[in-house]
N, C-alpha and C positions, 0 to 999 in steps of 0.2 A: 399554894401548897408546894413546898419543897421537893425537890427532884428525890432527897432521903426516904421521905415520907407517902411516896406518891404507894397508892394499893396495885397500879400494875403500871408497868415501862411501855407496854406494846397494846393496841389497839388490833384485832383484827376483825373484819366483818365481812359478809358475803352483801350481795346489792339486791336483788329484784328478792322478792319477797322479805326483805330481813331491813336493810337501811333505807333503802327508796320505799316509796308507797306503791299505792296500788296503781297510782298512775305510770309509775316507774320515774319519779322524779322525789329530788331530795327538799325538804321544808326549809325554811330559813332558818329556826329553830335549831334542825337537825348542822347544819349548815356552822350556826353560831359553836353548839358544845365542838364540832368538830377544830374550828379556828383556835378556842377556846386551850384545846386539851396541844396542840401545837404551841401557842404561847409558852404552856407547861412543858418544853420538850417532850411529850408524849405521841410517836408517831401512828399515823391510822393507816394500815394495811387492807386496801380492797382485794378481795379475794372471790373468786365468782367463775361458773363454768363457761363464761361468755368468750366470745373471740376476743381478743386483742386489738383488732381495728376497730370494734363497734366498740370496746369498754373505754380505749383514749378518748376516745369521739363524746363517748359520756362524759367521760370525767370532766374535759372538756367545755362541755357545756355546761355543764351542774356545777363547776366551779371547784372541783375536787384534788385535791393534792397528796399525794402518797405513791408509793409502791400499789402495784397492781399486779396479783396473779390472778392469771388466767387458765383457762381451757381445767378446771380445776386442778391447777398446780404444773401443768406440763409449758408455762410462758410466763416472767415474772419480765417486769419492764420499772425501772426507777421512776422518780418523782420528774424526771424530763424525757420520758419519753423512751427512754434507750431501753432496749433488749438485753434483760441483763443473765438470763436461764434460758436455757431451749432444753425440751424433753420431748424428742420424736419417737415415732410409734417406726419398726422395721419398716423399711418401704414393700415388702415380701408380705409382710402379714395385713398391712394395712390397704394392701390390693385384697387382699380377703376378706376381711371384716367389709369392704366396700361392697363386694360384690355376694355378700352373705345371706342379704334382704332382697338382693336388687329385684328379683322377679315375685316378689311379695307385693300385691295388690293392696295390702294394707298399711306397708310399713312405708316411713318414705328415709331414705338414707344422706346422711350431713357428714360433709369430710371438710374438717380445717386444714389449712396449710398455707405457710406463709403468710403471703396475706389476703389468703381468699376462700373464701365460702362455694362449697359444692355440692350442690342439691341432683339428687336423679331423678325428680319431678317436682311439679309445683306443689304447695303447700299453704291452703288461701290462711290459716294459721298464724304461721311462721313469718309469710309475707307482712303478714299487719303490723306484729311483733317488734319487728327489724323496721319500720317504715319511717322511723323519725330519723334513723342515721341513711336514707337510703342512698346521701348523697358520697359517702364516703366508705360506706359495707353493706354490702347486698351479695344474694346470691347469684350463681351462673350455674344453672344442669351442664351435667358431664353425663360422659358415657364410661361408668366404671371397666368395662372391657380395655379401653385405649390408654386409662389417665395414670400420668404418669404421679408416683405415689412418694417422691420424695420432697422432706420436710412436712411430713403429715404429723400432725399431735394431736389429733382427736378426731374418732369417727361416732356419730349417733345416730339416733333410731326412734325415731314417733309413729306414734298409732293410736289412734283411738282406741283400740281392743289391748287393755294389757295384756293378755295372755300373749297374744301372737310376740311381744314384746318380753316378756318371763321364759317362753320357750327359748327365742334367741338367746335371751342372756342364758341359758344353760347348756345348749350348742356353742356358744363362743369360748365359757368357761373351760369345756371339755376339752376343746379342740387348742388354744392357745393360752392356758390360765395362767403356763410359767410363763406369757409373753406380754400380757397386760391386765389392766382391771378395770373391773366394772363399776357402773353407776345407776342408780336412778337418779338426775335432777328433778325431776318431776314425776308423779305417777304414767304421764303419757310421751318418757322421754327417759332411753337409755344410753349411756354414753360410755366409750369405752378408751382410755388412753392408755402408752408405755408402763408396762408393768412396774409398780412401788408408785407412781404418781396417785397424787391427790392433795387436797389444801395441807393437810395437816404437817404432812413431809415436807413438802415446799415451804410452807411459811416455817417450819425450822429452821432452815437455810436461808432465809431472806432474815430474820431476826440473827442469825452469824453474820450476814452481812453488816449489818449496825451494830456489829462490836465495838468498831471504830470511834464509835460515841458514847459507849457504855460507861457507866458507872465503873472505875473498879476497886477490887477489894483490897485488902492489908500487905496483902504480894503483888499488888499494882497489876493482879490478870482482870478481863473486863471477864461481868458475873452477869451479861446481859443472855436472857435462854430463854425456850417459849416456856418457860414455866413461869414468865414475870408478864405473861399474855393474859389479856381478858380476850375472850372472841364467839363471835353471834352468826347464828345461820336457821336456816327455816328449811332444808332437803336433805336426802341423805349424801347427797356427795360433801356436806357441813362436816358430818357424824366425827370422821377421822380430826381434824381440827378443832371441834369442840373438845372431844376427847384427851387433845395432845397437852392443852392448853391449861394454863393452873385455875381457870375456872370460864366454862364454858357456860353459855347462855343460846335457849329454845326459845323461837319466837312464837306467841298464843295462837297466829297462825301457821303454824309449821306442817310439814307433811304429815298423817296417819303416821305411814311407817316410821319417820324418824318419832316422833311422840313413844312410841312402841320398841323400837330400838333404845333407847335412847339410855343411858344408866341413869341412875336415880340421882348422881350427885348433879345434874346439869340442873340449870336453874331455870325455871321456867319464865319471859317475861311479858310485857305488852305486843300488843300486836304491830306489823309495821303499819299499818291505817291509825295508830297513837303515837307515832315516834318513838316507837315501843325501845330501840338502841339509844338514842337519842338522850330519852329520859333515865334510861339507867344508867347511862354515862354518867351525866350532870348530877345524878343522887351518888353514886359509889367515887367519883370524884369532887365532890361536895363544891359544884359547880351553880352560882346562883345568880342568874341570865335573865331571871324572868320567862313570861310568856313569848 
């Protein structure tokens, strides 16, 4: 299929729940349309609320090549590695949001920075979660009173109890909403980075950054914009990037709330236990791989 003719330039996807399965690992399949849609000059943009030392470490493993933002939008890192976006949260405000849960019995608090994970207790959860990369990103408890808060871009918040987790987001809102934004990644996970962050923003500015390679038009400017974006996600911190994008796709297992949220134009598809991206790739790019 010709680079003229191709239905979208830019690939963008979110990983655990959306392109990996349920194991958190990619199919060969999945694997093949992704190689597949690169032959085509068509780049694939991972995009995911994860840290940056566990997502390389993925990528890594799984065989993945692309641009990767992170912390949803507040870390974007090229196809080798390099740091190419940093969006840090005030080191002033990001001592507060630290310290905002810390004496809550039920919440437990997560601060990225740099290159390190900070937990203010254990979390047999989260622990499990993280355990295949644990050789290269794991967490350390801090004592939010003492830790020093610069280069922070993202602080969250787990509980079992959503509520305890609904009230926070509406104390943080109040208290700092010109200063950052909120998120659910998961119904028992609220995450909070630099105010204007999130995928949808950030991968605008990563698709400006491959202008460079762009097609361009009849005045020789490149006409490369997220609106020549296809892009897949399953939580609400998706919502903004499916939205941004000239056609956005919900995966069959996606959160309640985004299903709900969601405008009607998004397009609903398979699940990621069906290679539910995967296979809609390979059909809207008339990709014929086999099984």
């Amino acid at each position: 299929m010709p680079s003229s003719v191709l239905p979208y330039k830019v690939v963008a996807t979110d990983l655990d729940g959306t392109l990996l399965n349920p194991d958190h690992l990619v199919s060969e399949y999945t694997l093949r349309v992704i190689e597949a849609l690169g032959e085509r000059g068509v780049p694939v943009i991972f995009a995911t609320g994860r840290h940056h030392s566990d997502v390389l470490e993925t990528r890594r493993k799984l065989r993945l090549k692309g641009y990767v933002i992170t912390s949803n939008g507040a870390r974007v890192h090229d196809p080798q590695g390099r740091v190419i976006l940093e969006k840090d949260i005030e080191p002033a405000i990001a001592r507060e949001l630290a310290l905002a849960a810390a004496n809550d019995a039920d919440v437990v608090t997560s601060v990225y920075r740099s290159d390190s994970w900070l937990m203010n207790k254990h979390a047999k959860d989260l622990t499990e979660y993280y355990q295949s990369n644990r050789d290269v990103f794991y967490y350390q408890i801090f004592d939010p009173t003492t830790q020093d808060y610069d280069s922070v871009y993202k602080v969250y918040y787990t509980s079992d109890r959503r509520e305890c987790l609904e009230m926070l987001s509406v104390k943080i809102n109040a208290a700092y909403g010109d200063k950052v934004s909120t998120t659910f990644s998961l119904t028992n996970c609220l995450e909070v980075m630099r105010k204007g962050v999130n995928k949808g923003v950030t991968l605008r500015e990563v698709v400006g950054m491959l202008l460079g390679n762009a097609p361009k038009n009849t005045n020789g400017d490149a006409t490369l914009t997220i609106k020549d974006c296809i892009a897949f996600g399953d939580g609400m911190n998706d919502l903004e990037m499916l939205c941004m994008v000239e056609k956005g796709c919900l995966m069959k297992n996606a959160q309640q709330d985004l299903l709900k949220m969601a405008p009607p134009h998004l397009e609903r598809i398979g699940a990621n236990s069906e290679d539910g991206v995967a296979r809609h790739l390979a059909s809207v790019f008339c990709l014929d791989l086999g099984e």
